[in-house]
Each structure stands twice: as structure tokens, then as C-alpha cells.
VEXVO-241979 format. One line per 4 residues: number of its first residue (from 1); their letters; for each residue y, z, x of C-alpha. Coordinates in nm, 2 decimals, decimal comma. Last residue first. Example, Ala and Ser with C-alpha at 12.3 -4.5 7.8 and 13.67 -1.06 7.14 Angstrom:
2 = SA = -0,11/0,71/1,37; -0,45/0,78/1,23
***
This chain:
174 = XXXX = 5,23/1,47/0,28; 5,08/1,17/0,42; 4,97/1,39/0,70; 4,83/1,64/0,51
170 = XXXX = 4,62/1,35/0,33; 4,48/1,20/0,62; 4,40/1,52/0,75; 4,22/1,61/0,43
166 = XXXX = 4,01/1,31/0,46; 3,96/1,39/0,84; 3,81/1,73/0,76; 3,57/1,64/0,47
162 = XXXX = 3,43/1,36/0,70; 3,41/1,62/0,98; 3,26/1,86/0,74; 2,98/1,65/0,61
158 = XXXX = 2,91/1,57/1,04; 2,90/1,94/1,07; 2,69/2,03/0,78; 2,41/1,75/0,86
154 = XXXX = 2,42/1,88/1,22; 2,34/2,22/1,15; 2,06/2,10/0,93; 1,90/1,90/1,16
150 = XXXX = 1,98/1,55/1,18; 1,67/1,25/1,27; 1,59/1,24/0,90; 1,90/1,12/0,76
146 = XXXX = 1,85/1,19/0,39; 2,11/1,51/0,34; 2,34/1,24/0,51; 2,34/0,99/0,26
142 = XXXX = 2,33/1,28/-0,02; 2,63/1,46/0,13; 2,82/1,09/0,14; 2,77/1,03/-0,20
138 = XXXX = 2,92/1,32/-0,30; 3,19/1,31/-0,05; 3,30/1,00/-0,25; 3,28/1,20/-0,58
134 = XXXX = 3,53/1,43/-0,43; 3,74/1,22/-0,27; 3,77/1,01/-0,65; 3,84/1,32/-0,84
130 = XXXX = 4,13/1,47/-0,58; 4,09/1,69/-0,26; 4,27/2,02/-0,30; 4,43/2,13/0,02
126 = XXXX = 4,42/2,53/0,04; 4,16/2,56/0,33; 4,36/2,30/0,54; 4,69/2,46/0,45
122 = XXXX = 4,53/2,80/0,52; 4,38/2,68/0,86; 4,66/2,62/0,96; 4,80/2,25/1,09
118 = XXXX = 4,87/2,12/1,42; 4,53/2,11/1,53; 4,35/1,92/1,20; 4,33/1,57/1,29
114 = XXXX = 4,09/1,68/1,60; 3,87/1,81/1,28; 3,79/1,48/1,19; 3,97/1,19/1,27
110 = XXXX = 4,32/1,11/1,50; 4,42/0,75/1,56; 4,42/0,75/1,94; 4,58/0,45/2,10
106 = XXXX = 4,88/0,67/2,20; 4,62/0,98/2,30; 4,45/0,73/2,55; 4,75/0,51/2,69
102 = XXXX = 4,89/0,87/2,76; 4,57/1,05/2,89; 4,48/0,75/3,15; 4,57/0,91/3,45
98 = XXXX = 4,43/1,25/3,38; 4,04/1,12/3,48; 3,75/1,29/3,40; 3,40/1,15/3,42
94 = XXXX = 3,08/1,33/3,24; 2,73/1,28/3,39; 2,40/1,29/3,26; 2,46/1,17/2,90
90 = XXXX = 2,17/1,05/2,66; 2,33/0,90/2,36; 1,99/0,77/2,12; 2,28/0,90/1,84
86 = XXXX = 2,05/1,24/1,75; 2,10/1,24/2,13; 2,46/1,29/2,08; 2,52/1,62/1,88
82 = XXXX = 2,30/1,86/2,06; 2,31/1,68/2,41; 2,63/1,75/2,45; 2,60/2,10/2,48
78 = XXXX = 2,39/2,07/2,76; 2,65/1,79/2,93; 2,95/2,10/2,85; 2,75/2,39/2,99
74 = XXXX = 2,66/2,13/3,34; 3,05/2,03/3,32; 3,21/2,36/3,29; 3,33/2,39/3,64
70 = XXXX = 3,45/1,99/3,61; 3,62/2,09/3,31; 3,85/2,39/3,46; 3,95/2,09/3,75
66 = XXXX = 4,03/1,85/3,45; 4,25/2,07/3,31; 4,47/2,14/3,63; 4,46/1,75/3,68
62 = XXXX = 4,67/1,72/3,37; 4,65/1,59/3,03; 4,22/1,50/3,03; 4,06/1,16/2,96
58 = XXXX = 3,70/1,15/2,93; 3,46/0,90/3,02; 3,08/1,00/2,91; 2,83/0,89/3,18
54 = XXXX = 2,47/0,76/3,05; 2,54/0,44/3,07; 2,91/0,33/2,96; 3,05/0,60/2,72
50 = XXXX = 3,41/0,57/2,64; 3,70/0,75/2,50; 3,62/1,18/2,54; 3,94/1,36/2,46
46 = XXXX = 4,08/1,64/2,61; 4,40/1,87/2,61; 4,38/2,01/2,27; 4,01/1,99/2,31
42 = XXXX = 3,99/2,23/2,59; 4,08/2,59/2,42; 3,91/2,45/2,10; 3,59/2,45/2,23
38 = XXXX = 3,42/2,21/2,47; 3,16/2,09/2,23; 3,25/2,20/1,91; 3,61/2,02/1,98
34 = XXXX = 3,39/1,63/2,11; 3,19/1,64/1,78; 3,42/1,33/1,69; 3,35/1,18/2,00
30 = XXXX = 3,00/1,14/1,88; 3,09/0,98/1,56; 3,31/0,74/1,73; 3,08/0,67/2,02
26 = XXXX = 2,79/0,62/1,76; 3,00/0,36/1,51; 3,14/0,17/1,82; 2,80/0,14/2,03
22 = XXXX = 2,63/0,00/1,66; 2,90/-0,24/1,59; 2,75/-0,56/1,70; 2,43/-0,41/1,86
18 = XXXX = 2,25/-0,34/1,52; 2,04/-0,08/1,50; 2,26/0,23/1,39; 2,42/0,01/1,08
14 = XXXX = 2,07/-0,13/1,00; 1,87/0,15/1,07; 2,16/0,39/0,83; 2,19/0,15/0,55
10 = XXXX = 1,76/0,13/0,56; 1,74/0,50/0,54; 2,03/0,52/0,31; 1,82/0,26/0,03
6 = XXXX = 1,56/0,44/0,07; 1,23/0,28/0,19; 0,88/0,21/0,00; 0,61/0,23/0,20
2 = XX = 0,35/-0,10/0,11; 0,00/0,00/0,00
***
């Protein structure tokens, strides 16, 4: 007998399979994880913006923050591993260079919970999403709740990054 697939299933093999866009859509939500990785201290003044092999590129303000990063890099590549090998994203070695921070953070269009740093947590908490966000994160939550290669902990962070950037979007329009 023939096994029946889900429609997510299939939506997720062929968006994650495909070469066209499948490096963009797992850098993007890798680097989205990039604040639960090196903490909230670090992100301000980090942000990961390529992967080629197994090295992750990240572009840091100043050399004084990329010296405190290379001390954490064996923590930071363990870490890493929790949100990027779900992604078939092995990383070995992390790059940091403060040169390219400005043409980084320019080209940057903030997502997720990066979105949120210059806002409290009490207008985050307090912003009411509307009928049609709601229902959309709906469907998301049962798309994800299907993805078989997440745990549970990374099903609830990648639900709240989503959550996250659509009520940065709206405090920014605000």
C-alpha cells in the first residue's frame, strides 16, 4: 500500500530540498535563532549574515566584541548546533569580522525577536494581533506542530519568532 503524505510534510521537503531557495530560507531561519544563541548581551552587537561550508560569518560592531566572541566561540558552535542541524547546517567554525557591520545592519531588515530590542517587553506583551494574524498563526502552529525533524522546544521557538516579527512589524508601523 502506497503512504499517504501531508500536505506540510511535502511543503516543507519541497521548500527545504530545493537548491534555488533552499540555502536562503535555512540561513534566514537559522539567523533568526542567532539572540538564543549568544544571548541578548551579544546580539545587540552581532549578527550572523552568511554561511559558506560549515563556517558561519558573523559581523560584530567593534573589534572589542569580536574579541569577547572568539572566547565564547566553542559555547557559541555547541549551541548552535541546537537550532541549525534541524536545517542539515553543520557549523565548525564561526568568523567575525567588524569591518563589514555597517553595510551588514544597513541591509538588515530586522525579523523575529532581533525586531523587538528597542521595544519593552510590556508593549510587545500588550500588542493585540488582529483576526487575520491570528488565524494565519494558526496555520502556521499546525505546519510546524507537523515537522517531524523539531523538538518541541524548537517548535515553540520558531512559533514565537514568527509571532515576534509580526508584532514587530506592527510596532514599527505604529
Amino acid at each position: 500500500m502506497e503512504q499517504i503524505s501531508k500536505i506540510s510534510d511535502i511543503l516543507i521537503e519541497e521548500l527545504f530540498e530545493k537548491n534555488a531557495c533552499s540555502n536562503s530560507i535555512k540561513k534566514a531561519t537559522a539567523f533568526g535563532f542567532w539572540k538564543n544563541v549568544c544571548g541578548p548581551k551579544f546580539a545587540k552587537f552581532s549578527l550572523p549574515y552568511d554561511i559558506k561550508g560549515n563556517t558561519l560569518f558573523v559581523a560584530v560592531k567593534s573589534p572589542q566584541v569580536m574579541q569577547e566572541l572568539i572566547f565564547y566561540k566553542k559555547e557559541l558552535i555547541s549551541k548552535l548546533s541546537d537550532y541549525f542541524l534541524p536545517l542539515n547546517i553543520k557549523i565548525d567554525e564561526i568568523r567575525y569580522d567588524y569591518k563589514v557591520w555597517n553595510k551588514t545592519v544597513s541591509n538588515l531588515s530586522f525579523k523575529g525577536n532581533e525586531s523587538l530590542f528597542y521595544y519593552s517587553n510590556e508593549d510587545v506583551k500588550s500588542m493585540e494581533l488582529n483576526k487575520f494574524e491570528k488565524e494565519e498563526i494558526s496555520k502556521v502552529t499546525n505546519t510546524i506542530s507537523n515537522i517531524s525533524c523539531l523538538n518541541e522546544g524548537l517548535k515553540k521557538k520558531y512559533l514565537n519568532n514568527i509571532i515576534n516579527s509580526i508584532k514587530a512589524k506592527k510596532l514599527r508601523e505604529s
